[in-house]
C-alpha positions as CSV (number, residue, x, y, z in Angstrom):
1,X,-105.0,58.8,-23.5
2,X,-106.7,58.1,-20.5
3,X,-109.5,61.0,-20.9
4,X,-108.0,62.7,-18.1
5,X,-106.8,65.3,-20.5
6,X,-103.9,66.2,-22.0
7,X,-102.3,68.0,-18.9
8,X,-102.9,64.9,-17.0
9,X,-102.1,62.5,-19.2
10,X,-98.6,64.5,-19.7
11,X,-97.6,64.3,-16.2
12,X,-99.3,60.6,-16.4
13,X,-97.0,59.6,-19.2
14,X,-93.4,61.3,-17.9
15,X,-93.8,59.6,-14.5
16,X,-94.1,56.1,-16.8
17,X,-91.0,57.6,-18.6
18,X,-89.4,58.3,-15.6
19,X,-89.5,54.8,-13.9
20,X,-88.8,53.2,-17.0
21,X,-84.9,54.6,-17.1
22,X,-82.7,52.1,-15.9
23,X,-80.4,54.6,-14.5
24,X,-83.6,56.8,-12.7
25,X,-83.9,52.8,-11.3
26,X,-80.6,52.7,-10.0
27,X,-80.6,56.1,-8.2
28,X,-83.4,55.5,-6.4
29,X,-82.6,51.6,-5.5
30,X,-85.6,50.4,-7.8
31,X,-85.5,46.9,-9.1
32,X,-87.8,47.7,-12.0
33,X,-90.2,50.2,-12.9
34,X,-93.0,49.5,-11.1
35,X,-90.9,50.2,-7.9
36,X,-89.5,53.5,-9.2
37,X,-92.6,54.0,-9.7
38,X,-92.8,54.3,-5.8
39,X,-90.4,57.1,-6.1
40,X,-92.4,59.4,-8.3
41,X,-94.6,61.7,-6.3
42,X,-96.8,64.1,-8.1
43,X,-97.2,68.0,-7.0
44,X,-95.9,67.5,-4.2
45,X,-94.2,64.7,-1.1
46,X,-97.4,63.3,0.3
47,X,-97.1,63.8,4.3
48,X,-96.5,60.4,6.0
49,X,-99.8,58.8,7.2
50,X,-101.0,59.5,10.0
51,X,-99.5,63.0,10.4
52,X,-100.8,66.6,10.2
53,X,-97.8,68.5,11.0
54,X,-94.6,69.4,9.3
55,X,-92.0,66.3,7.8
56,X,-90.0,65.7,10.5
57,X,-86.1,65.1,9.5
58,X,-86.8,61.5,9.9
59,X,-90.0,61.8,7.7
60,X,-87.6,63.1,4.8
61,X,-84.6,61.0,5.0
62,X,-87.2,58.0,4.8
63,X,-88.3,59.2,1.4
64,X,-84.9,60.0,-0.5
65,X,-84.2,59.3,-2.8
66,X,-87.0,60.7,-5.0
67,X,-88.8,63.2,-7.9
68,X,-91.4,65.3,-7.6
69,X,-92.9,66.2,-10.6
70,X,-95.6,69.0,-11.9
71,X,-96.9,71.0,-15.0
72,X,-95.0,74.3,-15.3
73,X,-97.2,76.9,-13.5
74,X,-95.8,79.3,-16.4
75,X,-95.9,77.5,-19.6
76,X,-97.5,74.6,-18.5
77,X,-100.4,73.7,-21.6
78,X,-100.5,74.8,-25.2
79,X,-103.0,73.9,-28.0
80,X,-101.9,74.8,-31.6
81,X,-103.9,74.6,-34.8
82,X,-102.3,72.0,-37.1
83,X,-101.1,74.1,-40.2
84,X,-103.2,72.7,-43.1
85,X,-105.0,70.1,-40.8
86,X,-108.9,69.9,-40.5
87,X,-110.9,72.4,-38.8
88,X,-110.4,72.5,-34.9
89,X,-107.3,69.7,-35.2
90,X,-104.9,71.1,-32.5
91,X,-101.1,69.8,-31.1
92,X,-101.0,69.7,-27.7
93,X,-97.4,70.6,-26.2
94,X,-96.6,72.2,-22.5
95,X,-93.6,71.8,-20.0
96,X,-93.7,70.1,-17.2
97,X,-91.0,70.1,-13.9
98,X,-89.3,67.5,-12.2
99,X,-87.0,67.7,-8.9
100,X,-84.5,64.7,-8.4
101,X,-83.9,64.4,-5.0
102,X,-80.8,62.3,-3.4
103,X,-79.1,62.1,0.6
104,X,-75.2,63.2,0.2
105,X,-73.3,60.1,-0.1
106,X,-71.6,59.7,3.4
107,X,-67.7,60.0,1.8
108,X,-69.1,63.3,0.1
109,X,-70.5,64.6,3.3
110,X,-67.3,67.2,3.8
111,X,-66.4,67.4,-0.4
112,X,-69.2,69.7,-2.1
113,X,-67.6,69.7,-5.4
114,X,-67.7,65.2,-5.7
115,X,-70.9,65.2,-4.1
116,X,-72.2,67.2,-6.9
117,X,-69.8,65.6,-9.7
118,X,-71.5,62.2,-8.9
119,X,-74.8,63.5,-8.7
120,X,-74.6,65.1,-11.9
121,X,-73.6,62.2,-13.6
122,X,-76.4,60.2,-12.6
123,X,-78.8,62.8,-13.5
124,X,-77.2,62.9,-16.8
125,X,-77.4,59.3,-17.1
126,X,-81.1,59.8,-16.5
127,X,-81.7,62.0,-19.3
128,X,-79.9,59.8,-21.8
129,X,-82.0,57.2,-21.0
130,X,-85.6,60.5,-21.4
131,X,-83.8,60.8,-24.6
132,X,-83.8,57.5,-26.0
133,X,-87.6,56.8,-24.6
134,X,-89.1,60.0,-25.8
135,X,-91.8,59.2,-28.1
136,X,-91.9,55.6,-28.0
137,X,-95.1,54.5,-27.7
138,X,-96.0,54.7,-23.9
139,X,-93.5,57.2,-23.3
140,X,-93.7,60.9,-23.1
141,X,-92.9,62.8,-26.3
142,X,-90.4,64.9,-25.0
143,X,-88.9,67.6,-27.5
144,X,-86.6,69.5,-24.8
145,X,-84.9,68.9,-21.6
146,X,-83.3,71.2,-19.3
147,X,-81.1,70.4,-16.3
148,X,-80.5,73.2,-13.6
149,X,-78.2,72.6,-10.4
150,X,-77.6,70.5,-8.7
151,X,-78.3,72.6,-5.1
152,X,-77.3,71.2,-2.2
153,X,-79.7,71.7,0.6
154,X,-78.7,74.8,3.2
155,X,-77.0,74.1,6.4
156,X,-80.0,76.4,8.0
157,X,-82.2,73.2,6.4
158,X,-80.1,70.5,7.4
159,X,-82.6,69.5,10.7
160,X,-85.2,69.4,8.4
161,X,-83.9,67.7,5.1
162,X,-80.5,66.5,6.1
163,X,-77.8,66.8,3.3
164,X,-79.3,65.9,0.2
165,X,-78.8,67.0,-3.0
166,X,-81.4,68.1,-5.8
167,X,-81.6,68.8,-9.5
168,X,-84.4,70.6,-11.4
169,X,-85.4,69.3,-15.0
170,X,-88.0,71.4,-17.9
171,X,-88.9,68.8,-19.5
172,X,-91.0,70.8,-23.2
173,X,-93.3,67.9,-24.9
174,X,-95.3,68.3,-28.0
């Protein structure tokens, strides 16, 4: 671990996890990992440099497709006693939260229902590939994963992120 902690590292080791899915790649346009890497923001969109105020529309259509991600304000951290280990061994676990954020595919602008039929798939695709990395060395050891939505953003919203599309995942390590 990097001695950051074990919250930290979590979040640390789920944006690695993150980038390294082909199919997180391919929704965000990445080549490899390093430049999905780009995508992953931590707590929260960093404002464009330069700027004080509030994103403009432009501001956020530049940065889609993305994911925020964050520790679980809720059930964040956990520290258990090993059953039967040595004194004051613990197993860290927590949950932490990432939103996938996409623009509305042109042809779907007017279609709600195949706008969110593709963008489910890909998220699904994305958690395959969280499945199949979980644990590996490097990689987050992820024991559960839960999908909510997708949303699509509200019309009130639209001058100020556009029509995009976003899922929530709980992503439960340990």
């Amino acid at each position: 671990m990097s001695g950051d902690g074990p919250i930290v590292d979590a979040e640390v080791l789920l944006a690695d996890t993150l980038a390294a899915s082909s199919h997180f790649q391919t929704l965000v346009g990445a080549a490899n990992a390093a430049e999905a890497s780009e995508r992953i923001f931590h707590d929260e969109l960093p404002r464009p440099e330069g700027e004080t105020d509030a994103d403009t529309l432009a501001d956020f259509l530049d940065r889609l497709p993305f994911a925020v991600l964050w520790t679980n304000p809720e059930e964040g951290f956990a520290a258990t006693a090993a059953a039967g280990g040595a004194h004051h061994e613990f197993i860290d676990s927590g949950e932490l939260v990432v939103e996938v954020w996409k623009r509305v595919a042109d042809a779907d602008l007017d279609d709600d229902a195949a706008a969110a039929r593709a963008f489910k798939r890909e998220v699904g695709l994305v958690l395959t590939d969280l499945m199949e990395l979980a644990g590996a060395a490097g990689y987050l050891a992820i024991t559960r994963l839960r999908a909510a939505g997708p949303w699509r953003t509200h019309p009130d919203d639209a001058w100020t992120q556009g029509q995009a599309l976003f899922a929530r995942l709980n992503i439960s390590w340990g």
